[in-house]
N, C-alpha and C positions, 0 to 999 in steps of 0.2 A: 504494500500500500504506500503510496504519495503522501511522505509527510512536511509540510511546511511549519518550523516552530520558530517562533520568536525567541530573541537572544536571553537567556538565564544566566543573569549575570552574578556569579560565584568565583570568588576566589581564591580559595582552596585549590590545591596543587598536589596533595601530601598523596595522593595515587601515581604523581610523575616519578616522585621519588624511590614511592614502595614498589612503585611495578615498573620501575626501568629494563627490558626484556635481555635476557641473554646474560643473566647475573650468575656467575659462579659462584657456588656453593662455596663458604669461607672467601670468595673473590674480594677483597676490598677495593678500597678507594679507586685505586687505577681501571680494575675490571669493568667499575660503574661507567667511571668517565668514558671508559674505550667500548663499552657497550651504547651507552648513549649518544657519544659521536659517530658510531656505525647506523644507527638508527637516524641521524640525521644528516646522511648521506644517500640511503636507501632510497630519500624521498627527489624528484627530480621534475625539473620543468620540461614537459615535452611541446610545450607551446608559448609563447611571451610575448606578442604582439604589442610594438612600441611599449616596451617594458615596462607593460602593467604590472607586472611583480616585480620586487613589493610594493605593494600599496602603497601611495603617496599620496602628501595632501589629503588629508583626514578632514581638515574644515570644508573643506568640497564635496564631499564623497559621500553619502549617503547608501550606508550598508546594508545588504539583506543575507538574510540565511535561509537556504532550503537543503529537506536533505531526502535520501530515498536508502531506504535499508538501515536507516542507524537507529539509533536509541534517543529520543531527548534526552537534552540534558548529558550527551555524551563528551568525553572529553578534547574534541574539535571545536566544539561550539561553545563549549566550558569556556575555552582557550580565547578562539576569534572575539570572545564577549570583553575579554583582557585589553581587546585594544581598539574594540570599536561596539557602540553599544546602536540594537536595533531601533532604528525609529517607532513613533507611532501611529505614525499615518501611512498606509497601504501604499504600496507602489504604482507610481502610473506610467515606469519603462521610458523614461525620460534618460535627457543626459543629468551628470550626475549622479547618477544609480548605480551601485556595483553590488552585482550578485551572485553568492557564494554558492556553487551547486555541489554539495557532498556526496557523494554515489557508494554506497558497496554494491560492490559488484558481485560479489557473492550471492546476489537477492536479486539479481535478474533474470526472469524468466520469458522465452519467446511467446507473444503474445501478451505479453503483461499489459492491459490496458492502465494500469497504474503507472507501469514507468512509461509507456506510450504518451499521460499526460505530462510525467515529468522531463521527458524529452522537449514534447511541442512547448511547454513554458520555458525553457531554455531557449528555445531557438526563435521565440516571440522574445523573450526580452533582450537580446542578443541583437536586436535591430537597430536601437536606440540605445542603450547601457551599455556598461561594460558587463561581461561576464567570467567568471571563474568555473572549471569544473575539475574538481576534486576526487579521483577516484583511489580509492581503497580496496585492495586486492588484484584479481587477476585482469591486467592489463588486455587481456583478449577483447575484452567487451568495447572498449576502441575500436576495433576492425570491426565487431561486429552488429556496433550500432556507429555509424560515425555520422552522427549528428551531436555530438559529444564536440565533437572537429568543429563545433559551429564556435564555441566559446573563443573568446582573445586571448584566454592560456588555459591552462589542461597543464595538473599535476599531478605525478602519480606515486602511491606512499603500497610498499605491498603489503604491511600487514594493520588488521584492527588491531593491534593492541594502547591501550590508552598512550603509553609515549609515544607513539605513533604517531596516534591521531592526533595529539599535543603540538608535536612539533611539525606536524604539516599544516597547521593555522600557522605557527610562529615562523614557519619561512614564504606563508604568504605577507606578514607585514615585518619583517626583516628580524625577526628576533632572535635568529638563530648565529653562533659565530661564523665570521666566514668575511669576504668582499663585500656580501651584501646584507652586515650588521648594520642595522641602522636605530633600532626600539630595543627596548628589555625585553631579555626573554625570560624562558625559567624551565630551569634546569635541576637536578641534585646536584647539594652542594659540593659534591667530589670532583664535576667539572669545574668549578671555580678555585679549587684546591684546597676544600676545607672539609671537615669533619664533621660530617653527619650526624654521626649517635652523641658525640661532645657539644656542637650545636644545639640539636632538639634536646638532651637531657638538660643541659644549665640553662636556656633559655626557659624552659617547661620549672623549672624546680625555682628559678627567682620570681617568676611570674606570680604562679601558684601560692609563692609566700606572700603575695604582698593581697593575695585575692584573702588569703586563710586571713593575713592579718587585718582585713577592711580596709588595707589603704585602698584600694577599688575594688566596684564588684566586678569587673570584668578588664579584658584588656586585650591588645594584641600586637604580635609582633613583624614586619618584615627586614630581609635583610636580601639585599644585593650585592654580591661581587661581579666584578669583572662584566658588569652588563648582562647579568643574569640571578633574579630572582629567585634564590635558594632556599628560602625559607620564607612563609607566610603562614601564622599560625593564628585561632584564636581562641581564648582563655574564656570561662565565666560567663558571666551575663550581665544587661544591661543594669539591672540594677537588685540587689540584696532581697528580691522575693523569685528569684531564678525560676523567673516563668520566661525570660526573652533570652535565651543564649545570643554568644557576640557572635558574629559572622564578620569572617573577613572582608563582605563590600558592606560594611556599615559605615555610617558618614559619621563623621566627629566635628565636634568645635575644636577650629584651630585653635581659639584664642591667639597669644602670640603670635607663633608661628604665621600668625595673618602678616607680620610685621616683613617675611623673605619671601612673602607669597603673594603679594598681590600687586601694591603698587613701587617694591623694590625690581620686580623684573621690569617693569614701565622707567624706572629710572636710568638702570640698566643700557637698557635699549638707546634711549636719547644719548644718553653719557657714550657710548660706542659712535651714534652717528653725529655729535658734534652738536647735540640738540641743547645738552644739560651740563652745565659747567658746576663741579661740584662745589667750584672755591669760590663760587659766587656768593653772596649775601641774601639772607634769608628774604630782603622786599625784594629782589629781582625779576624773581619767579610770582611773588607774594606781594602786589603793592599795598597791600591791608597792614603790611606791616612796616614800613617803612616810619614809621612813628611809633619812639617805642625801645625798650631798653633791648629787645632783640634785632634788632634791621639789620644790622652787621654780622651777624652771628651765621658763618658759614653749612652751604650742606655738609659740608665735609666732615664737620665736628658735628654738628645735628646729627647724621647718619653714626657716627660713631660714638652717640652716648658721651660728648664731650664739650656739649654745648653751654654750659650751668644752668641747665632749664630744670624744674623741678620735676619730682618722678610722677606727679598727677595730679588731678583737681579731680574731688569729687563733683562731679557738677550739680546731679538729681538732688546733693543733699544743698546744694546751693539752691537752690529753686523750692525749697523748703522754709516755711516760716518756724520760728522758736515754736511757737503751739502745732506746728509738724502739719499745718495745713500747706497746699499749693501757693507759692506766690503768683500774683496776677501775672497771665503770659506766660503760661509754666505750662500746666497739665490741666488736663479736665478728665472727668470719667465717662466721658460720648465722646465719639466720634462728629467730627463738623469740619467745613473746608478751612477754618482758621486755627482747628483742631488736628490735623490730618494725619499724624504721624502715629502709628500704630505701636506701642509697647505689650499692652495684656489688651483682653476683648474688655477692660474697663478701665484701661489708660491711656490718654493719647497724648501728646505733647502740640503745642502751639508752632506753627508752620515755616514760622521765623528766631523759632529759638537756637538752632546752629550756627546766627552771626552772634547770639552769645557766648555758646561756647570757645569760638574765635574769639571774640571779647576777654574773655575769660585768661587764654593762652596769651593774647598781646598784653595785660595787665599784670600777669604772674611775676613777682617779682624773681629774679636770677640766685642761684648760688652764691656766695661769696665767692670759694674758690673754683679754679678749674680743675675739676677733676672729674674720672667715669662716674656717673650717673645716670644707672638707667631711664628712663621717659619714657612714658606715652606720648609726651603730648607732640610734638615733631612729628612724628607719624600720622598721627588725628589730620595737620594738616596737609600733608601729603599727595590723597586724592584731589585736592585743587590744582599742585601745582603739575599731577599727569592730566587733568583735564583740559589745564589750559595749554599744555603744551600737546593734545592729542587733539583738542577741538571736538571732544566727545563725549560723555559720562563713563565714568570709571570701567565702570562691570564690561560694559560694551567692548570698551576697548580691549582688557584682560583678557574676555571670553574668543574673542576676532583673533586677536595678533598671541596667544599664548595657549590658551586653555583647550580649546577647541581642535586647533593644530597637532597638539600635542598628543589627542585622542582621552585628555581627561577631563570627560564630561559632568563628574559631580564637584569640581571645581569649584563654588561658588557662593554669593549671599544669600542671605534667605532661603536656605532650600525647602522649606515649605512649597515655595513654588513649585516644585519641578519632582520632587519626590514623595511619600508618605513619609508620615511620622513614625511610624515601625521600623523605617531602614536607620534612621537617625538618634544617634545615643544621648540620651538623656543627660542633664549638667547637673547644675543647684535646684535646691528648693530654696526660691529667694523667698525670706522671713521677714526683710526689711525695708526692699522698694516696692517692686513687682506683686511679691505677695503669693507666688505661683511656682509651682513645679517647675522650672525651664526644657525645654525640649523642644527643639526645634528651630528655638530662634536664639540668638547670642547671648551668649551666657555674661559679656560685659556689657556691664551699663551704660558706660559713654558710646558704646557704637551702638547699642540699642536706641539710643536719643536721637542719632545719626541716621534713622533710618535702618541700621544692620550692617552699614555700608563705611566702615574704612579702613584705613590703612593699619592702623595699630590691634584692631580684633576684627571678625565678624565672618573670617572665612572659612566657610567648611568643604568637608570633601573626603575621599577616601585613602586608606595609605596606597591602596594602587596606583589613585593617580598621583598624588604627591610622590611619589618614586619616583614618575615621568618627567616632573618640574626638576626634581633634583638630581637625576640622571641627565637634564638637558644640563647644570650646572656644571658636573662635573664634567660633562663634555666640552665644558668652557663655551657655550654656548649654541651647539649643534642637537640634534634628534630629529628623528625619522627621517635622513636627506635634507632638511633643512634648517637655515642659522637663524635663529633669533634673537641674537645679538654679538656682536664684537667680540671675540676671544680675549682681547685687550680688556673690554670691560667688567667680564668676569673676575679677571686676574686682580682688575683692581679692587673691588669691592669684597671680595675674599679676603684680600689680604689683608695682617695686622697694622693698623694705622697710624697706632701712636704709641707703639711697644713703647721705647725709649722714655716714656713720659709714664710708665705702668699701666696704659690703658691697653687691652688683650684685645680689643672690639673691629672688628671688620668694618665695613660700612653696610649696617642693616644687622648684617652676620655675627652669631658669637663666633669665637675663637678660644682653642683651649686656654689655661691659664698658661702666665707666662711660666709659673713658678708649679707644679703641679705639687697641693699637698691632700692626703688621703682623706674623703670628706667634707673636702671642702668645694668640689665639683662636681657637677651633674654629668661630666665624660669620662671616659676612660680614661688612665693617665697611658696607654700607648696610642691613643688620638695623636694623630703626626702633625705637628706648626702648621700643615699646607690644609687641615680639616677645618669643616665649618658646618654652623645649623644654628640651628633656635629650638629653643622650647616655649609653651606656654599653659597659662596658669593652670587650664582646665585637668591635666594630664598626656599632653602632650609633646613629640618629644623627634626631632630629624637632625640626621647628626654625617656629613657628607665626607669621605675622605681620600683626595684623590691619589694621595701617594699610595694606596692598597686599595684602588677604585672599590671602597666599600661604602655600600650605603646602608644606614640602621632608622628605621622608624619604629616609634612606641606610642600608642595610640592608647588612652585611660581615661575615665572619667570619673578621675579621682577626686572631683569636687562631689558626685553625690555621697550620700544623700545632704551634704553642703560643702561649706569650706574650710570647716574645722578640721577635717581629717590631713592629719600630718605623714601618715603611714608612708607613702612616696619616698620623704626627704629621710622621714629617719630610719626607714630603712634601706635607704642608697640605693633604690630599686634599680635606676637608668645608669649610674657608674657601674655597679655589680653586672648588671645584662652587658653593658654596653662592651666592659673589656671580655667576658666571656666571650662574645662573638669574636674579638681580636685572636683570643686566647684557642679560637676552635681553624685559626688559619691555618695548614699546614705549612710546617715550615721548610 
């Protein structure tokens, strides 16, 4: 029977691993590796019409899945869902269109009026789209239906077995190693040269302690070597009545981490093409501030926590009377057009209260001295100064020139929009603004005020696709065949900027300590000078390092069921995990 299924996006992988084929009994590390690279050799392009493979241009491309003989939910589709997720609007075989046709051939019968239709749909969308046709097993069934010949490439992989099938998506959108590496793929760890049982045991036994301890109910792990996806694992549940297990594509609040994900790559970009002069003064970009004990105070020290700006304003509680009612032009509890800004369904904020909060930041009195000081608030304004220099609203631009390209689709604010509430993990139970469980919408309050929308909190997303972001980083600004941005402008923003003066801080970017002492850091101390990431507040946790192209993400939501819980820090969950992974590199 003709089955057409829509993409199940699952990111679990731990079947590439346990069932890499051709594994020798006692065969270790090497046999996996040489068993898994024979398998992804096996698989071969018998047709490439202006080399449509690999798949290029994601933001263009609008992806479909059909298959005939397979199993939903099998592990091709597992796979292709990794790097490109199905629309929801039906196809109308338009340009644009590229459609995945999976075939066992094993399950073809003469006369089959089932694959009879699954042919004719092939060779109708074939007219106008692009097509792929994927065959699994015996290659005879080319000769003996060769309307198969009508696709623009035709792959052929001989056997079902799930690595197989795995790695015949990942060398339709380049994942695999080789000339035609271009995406993460995912592999066991033995191809990347690391220790599998050392791996999954310490990463599994620190996790677990910090779940037994309440530092969170849940949590998860990935880690990539060498451009390949070696580990993705998830712990627990969303929250301490373990009715929700975590899943690997569950969305998180970055919190932080919004700070290297959003409107740092927009800075980035300009800074490479000559757009963003980081040594400029803060009114250059910002005439709003051109008056003002900040107007001189460079991006450069702004970007690296060196500016003497204070580490926050609370604002919501500013907008608060002593008797704890709303000041006028604050909040209301309806919704109204002078009302508009949506916090809970019984709060809404005044539609011109954001030139406050700028108000707010250009009044903030400075530091005394010069020294690192972490900020929000430099960040907060941030989205203005990519607007003005993109001629476009934030998110738009992000999702166009980054997010989209990149193929990582839950990238974003608000994702209420665009998702259910069940895929998305739950934060705080706010006690003292909001008043409500948080789930769903940001867990901080200033980019709550904000709409959901800036630079310092409010993005969410998956560790899948955040792998993509910071796999294109380490690639100093390349993924999937295309650059977006400067190699030069990676290099700068990575690096330590004002060692010499005891400030560790990148621009945007942590950096390990200059001086590593035990406990007193949320990295490993064999994090190498050239590594970089962020964490933030919620429980989360990206950590990039390109001298051992490893990447570590730790994903928790450690704030439920609030903020009190300290579990995290004092049990050094993300230094503990973090050097374990170092610790599982073969040497």
């Amino acid at each position: 029977m003709m089955k057409r299924h829509y993409l199940f996006l699952s990111l679990s992988f731990c079947w590439l691993i346990a069932k890499t084929p051709a594994q020798p009994s006692g065969g270790g590390a090497g046999a996996i590796s040489s068993a898994w690279i024979a398998t992804a050799q096996s698989i071969h392009f018998l047709k490439n019409e202006e080399s449509l493979l690999p798949v290029k241009h994601l933001e263009s491309s609008v992806i479909y899945y059909h298959s005939f003989g397979l199993e939903a939910g099998n592990a091709f589709e597992e796979t292709v869902g990794k790097y490109a997720t199905q629309p929801s609007i039906p196809p109308k075989g338009g340009p644009g269109e590229l459609h995945i046709f999976a075939l066992n051939a094993g399950t073809v019968r003469p006369g089959d009026a089932a694959f009879e239709a699954f042919e004719k749909q092939l060779g109708t969308d074939s007219h106008s789209s692009k097509t792929v046709a994927v065959v699994f097993g015996d290659t005879a069934v080319l000769q003996s239906r060769p309307s198969l010949w009508q696709a623009q490439a035709v792959v052929v992989a001989p056997t079902l077995d799930d690595a197989t099938l795995s790695l015949a998506a990942q060398v339709l959108f380049g994942g695999t190693p080789g000339p035609q590496h271009m995406r993460l793929g995912y592999a066991p760890p033995a191809v990347a040269g690391m220790d599998a049982q050392l791996l999954a045991d310490s990463i599994t036994a620190i996790v677990e302690e910090g779940i037994q301890a309440h530092a969170y109910p849940g949590a998860q792990v990935l880690v990539a070597k060498d451009g390949q996806v070696v580990f993705h694992q998830a712990y627990g549940f969303h929250t301490y009545d373990s009715l929700q297990a975590v899943r690997t594509d569950d969305i998180y609040d970055f919190a932080s981490l919004t700070k290297v994900t959003s409107t740092l790559p927009a800075l980035m970009k300009f800074y490479g093409e000559g757009r963003f002069d980081l040594d400029a003064p803060l009114k250059k970009y910002l005439p709003f501030f051109k008056r003002g004990n900040k107007a001189n105070i460079t991006y450069r020290e702004l970007l690296a926590h060196y500016g003497r700006l204070k580490p926050s304003i609370v604002f919501w509680k500013d907008a608060q009377k002593k008797n704890g009612k709303w000041k006028h032009r604050s909040f209301k509890n309806h919704y109204s057009r002078r009302y508009p800004v949506y916090i809970t369904d019984s709060l809404f904020l005044f539609k011109n209260y954001k030139k406050k909060i700028y108000k707010g930041i250009r009044s903030q009195p400075l530091n005394a001295e010069r020294a690192y000081v972490y900020s929000d608030l430099p960040f907060i304004l941030y989205p203005q100064v990519v607007e003005r220099l993109a001629n476009r609203p934030l998110e738009d631009y992000l999702k166009d020139t980054f997010y989209r390209p990149l193929g990582a689709s839950t990238l974003t604010y608000n994702p209420l929009r665009f998702f259910p509430k069940e895929r998305i993990v739950p934060t705080e139970r706010d006690t003292f603004f909001r008043k409500i469980q948080v789930h769903g919408t940001v867990h901080d309050e200033t980019s709550a005020m904000l709409g959901g929308v800036s630079g310092h909190a409010g993005l969410f997303g998956s560790a899948n696709d955040l792998a993509k972001l910071f796999q294109m980083y380490m690639d100093f600004g390349e993924y999937g065949g295309e650059r977006f941005m400067a190699e030069a402008a990676v290099r700068e923003f990575t690096r330590c900027q004002y060692c010499g003066e005891g400030n560790r801080r990148g621009l945007g970017f942590d950096k390990p300590p200059l001086q590593y002492v035990a406990g007193e850091s949320y990295v490993a101390h064999s994090a190498s000078p050239a590594s970089f990431g962020h964490s933030g507040y919620t429980g989360t946790f990206a950590w990039a390092d390109p001298a051992q192209n490893l990447l570590v993400i730790f994903f928790s939501n450690r704030v439920y069921p609030d903020r009190s819980s300290e579990g995290l820090y004092e049990l050094n969950i993300r230094p503990r995990l973090h050097q374990a992974i170092y610790d599982a590199i073969l040497k």
